[in-house]
Biopython code that builds the backbone (N, CA, C, O; Angstrom):
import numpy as np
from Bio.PDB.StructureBuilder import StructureBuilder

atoms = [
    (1, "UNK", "N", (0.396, 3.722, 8.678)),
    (1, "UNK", "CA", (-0.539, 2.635, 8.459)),
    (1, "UNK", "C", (0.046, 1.612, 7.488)),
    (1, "UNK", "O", (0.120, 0.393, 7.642)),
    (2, "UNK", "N", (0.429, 2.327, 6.500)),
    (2, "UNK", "CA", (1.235, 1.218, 5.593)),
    (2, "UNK", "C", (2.110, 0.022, 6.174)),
    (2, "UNK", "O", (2.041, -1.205, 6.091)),
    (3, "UNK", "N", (3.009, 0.975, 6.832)),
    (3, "UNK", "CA", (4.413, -0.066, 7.037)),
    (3, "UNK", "C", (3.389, -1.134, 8.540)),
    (3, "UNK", "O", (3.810, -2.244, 8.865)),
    (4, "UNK", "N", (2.428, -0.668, 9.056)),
    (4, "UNK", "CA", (1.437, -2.084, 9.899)),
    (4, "UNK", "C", (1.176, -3.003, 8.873)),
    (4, "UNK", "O", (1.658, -4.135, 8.830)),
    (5, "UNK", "N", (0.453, -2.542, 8.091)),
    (5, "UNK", "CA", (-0.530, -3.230, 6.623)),
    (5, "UNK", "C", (0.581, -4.218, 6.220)),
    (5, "UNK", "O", (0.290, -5.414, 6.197)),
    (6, "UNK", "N", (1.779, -3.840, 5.914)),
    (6, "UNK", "CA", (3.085, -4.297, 5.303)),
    (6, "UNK", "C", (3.444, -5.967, 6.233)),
    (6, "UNK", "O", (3.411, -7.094, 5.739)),
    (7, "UNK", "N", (3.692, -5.671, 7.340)),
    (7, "UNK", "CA", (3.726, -6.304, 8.552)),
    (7, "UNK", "C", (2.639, -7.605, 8.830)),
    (7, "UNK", "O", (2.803, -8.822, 8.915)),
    (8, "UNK", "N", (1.464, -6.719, 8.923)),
    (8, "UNK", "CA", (0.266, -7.997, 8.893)),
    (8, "UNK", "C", (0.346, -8.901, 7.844)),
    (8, "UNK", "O", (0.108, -10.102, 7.970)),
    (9, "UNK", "N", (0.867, -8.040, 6.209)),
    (9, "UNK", "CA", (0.572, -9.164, 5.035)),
    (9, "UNK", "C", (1.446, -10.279, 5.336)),
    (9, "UNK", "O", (1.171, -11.451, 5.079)),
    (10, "UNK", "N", (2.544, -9.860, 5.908)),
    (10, "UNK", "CA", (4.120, -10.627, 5.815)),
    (10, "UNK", "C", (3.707, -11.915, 6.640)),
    (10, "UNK", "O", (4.058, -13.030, 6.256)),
    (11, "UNK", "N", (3.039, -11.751, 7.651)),
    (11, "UNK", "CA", (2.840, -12.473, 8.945)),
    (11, "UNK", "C", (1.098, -13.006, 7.988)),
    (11, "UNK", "O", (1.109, -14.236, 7.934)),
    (12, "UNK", "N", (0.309, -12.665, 7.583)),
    (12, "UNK", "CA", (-1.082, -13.555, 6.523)),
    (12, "UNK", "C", (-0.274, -14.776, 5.885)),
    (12, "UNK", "O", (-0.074, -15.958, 6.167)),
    (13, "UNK", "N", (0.061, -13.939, 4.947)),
    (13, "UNK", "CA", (0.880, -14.673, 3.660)),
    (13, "UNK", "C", (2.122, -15.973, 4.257)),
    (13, "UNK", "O", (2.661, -16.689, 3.413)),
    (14, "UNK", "N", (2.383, -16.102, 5.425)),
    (14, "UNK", "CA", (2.772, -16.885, 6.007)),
    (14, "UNK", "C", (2.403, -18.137, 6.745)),
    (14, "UNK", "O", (3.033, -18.980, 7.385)),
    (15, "UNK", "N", (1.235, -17.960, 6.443)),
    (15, "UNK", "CA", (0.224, -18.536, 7.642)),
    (15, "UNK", "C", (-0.373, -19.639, 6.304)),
    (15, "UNK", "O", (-0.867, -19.222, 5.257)),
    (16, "UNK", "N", (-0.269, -20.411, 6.493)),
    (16, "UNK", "CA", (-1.364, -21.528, 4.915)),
    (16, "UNK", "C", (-2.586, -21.853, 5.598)),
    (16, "UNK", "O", (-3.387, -22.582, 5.013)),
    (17, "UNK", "N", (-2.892, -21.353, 6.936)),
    (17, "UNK", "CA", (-4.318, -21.678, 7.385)),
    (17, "UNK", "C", (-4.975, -20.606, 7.420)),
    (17, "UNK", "O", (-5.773, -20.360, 8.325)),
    (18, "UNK", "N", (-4.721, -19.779, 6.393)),
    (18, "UNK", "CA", (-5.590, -18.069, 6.429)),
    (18, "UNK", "C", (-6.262, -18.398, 4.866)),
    (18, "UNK", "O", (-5.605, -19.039, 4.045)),
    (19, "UNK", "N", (-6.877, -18.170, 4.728)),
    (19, "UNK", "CA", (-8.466, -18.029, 4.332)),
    (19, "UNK", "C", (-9.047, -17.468, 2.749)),
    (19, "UNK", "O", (-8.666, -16.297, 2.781)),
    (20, "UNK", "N", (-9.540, -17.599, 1.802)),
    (20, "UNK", "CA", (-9.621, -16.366, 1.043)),
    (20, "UNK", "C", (-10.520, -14.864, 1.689)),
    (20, "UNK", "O", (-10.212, -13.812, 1.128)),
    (21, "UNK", "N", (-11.243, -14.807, 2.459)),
    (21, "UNK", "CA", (-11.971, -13.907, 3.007)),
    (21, "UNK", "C", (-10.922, -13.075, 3.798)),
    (21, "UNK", "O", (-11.076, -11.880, 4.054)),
    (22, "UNK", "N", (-9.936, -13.750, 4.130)),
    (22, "UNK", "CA", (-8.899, -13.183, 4.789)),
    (22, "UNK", "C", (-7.984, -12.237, 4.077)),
    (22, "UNK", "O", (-7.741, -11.165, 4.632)),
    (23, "UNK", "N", (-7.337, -12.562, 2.671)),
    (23, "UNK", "CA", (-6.720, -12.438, 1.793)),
    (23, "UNK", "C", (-7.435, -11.746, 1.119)),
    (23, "UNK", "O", (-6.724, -10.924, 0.540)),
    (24, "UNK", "N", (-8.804, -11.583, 0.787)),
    (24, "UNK", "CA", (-9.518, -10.576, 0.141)),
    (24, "UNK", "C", (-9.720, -9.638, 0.539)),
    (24, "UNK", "O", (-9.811, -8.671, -0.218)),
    (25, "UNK", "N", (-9.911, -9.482, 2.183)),
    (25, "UNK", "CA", (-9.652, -8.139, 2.797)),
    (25, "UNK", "C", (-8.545, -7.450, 3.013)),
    (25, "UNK", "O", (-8.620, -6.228, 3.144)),
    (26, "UNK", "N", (-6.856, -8.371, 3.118)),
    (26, "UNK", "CA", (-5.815, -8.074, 2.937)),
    (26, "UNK", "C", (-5.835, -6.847, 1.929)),
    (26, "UNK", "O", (-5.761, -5.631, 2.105)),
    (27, "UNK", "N", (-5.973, -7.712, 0.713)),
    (27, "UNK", "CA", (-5.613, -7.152, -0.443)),
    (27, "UNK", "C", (-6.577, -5.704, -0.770)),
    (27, "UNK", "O", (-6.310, -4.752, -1.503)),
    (28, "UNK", "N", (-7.560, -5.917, -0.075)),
    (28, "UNK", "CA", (-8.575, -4.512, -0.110)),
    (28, "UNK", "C", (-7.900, -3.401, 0.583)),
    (28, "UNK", "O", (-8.017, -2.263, 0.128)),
    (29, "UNK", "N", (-7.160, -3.642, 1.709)),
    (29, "UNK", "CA", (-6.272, -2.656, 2.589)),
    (29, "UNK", "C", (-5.235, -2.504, 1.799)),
    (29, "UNK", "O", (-4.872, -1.342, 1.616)),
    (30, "UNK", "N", (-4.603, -3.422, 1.232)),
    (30, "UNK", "CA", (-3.217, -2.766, 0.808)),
    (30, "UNK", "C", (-3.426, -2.070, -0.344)),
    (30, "UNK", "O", (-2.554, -1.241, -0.606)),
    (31, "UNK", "N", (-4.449, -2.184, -1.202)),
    (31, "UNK", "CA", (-5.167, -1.199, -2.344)),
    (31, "UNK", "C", (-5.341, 0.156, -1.828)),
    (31, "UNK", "O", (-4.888, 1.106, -2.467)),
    (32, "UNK", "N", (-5.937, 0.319, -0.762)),
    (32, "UNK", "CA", (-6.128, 1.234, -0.319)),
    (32, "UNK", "C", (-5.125, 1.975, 0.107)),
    (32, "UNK", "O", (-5.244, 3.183, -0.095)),
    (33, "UNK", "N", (-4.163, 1.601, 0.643)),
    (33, "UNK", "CA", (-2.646, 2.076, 1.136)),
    (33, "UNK", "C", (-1.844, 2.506, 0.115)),
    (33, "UNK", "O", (-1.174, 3.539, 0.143)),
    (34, "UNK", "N", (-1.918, 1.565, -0.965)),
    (34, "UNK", "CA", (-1.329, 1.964, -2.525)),
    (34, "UNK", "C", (-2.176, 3.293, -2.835)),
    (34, "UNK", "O", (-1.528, 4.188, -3.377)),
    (35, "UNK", "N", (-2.964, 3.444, -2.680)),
    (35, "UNK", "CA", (-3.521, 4.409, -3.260)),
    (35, "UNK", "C", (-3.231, 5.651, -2.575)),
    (35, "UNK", "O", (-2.473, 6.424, -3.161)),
    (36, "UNK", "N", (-3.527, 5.870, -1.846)),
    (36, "UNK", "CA", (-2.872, 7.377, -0.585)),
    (36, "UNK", "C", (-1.053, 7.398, -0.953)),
    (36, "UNK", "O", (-0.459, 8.476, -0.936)),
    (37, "UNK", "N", (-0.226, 5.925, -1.310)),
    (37, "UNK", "CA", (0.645, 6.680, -1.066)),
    (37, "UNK", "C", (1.042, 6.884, -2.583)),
    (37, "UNK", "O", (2.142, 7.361, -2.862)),
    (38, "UNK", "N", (0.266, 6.570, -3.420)),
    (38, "UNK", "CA", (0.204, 7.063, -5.056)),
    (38, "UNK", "C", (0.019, 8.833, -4.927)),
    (38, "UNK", "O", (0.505, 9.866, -5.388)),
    (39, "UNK", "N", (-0.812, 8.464, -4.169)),
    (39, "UNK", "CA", (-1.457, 10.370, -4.013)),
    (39, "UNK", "C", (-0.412, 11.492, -3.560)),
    (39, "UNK", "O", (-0.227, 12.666, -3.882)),
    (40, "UNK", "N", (0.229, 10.539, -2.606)),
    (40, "UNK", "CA", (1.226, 11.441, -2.135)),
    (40, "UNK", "C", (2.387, 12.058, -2.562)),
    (40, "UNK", "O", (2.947, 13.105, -2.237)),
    (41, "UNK", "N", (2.750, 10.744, -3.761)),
    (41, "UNK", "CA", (3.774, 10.786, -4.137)),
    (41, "UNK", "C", (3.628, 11.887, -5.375)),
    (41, "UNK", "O", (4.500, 12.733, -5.570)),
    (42, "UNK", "N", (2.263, 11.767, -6.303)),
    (42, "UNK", "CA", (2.166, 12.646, -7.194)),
    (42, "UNK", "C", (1.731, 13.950, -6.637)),
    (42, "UNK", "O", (1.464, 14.678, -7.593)),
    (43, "UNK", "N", (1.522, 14.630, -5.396)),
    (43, "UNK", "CA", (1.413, 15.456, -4.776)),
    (43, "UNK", "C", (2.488, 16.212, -4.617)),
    (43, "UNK", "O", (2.535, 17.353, -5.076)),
    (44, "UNK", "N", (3.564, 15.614, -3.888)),
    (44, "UNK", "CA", (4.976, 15.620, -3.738)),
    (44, "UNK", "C", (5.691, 16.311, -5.174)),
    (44, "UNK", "O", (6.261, 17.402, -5.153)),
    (45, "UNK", "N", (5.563, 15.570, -6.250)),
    (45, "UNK", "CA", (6.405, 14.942, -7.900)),
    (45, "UNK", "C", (5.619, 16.597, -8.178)),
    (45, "UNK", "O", (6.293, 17.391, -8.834)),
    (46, "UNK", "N", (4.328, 17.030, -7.712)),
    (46, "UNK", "CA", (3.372, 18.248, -8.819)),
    (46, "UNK", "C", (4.457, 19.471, -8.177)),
    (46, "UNK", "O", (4.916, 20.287, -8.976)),
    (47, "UNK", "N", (4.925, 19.575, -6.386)),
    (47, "UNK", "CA", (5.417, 20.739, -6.142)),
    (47, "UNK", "C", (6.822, 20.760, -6.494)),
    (47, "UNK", "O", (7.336, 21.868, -6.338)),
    (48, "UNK", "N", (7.683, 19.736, -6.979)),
    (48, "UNK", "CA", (9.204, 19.790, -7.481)),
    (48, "UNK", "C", (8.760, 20.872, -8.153)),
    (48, "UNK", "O", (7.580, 21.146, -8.371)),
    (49, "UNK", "N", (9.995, 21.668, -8.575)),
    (49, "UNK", "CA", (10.314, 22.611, -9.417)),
    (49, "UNK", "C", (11.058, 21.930, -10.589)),
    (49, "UNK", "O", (12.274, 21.784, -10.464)),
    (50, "UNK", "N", (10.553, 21.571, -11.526)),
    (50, "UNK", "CA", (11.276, 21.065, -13.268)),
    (50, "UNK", "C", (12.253, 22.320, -13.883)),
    (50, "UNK", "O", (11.898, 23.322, -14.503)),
    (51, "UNK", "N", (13.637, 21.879, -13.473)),
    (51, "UNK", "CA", (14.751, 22.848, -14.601)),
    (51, "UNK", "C", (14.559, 22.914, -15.654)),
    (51, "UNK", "O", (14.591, 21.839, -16.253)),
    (52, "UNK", "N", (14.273, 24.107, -16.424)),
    (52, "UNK", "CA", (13.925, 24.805, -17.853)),
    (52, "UNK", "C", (15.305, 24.168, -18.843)),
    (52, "UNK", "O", (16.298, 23.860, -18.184)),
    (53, "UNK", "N", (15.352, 24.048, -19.770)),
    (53, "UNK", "CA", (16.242, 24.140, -20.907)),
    (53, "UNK", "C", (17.311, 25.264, -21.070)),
    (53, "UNK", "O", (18.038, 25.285, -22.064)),
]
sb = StructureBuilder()
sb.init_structure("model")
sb.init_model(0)
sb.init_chain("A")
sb.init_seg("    ")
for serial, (resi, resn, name, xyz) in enumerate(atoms, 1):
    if name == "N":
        sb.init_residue(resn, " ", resi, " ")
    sb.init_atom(name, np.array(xyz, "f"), 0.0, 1.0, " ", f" {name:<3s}", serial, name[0])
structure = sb.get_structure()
């Protein structure tokens, strides 16, 4: 979903006849995308194994 989200902004943000309603929902999706892949990543980062001293 991201790398779509990624895609659509590239192709919004290009466009100077797009909208703030447009851009406010943009930015609501890509929040949302940031966020899952925040999750994932500290999901990921919790099962590494940390080398002891």
């Amino acid at each position: 979903m991201t790398e779509d989200l990624l895609g659509h902004a590239t192709d919004l943000l290009g466009d100077r006849r797009v909208g703030a309603v447009e851009l406010r929902f943009l930015a609501g999706r890509l929040s949302e995308s940031l966020r899952v892949v925040v999750r994932i990543a500290e999901s990921r980062g919790a099962r590494l194994e940390v080398p002891g001293p």
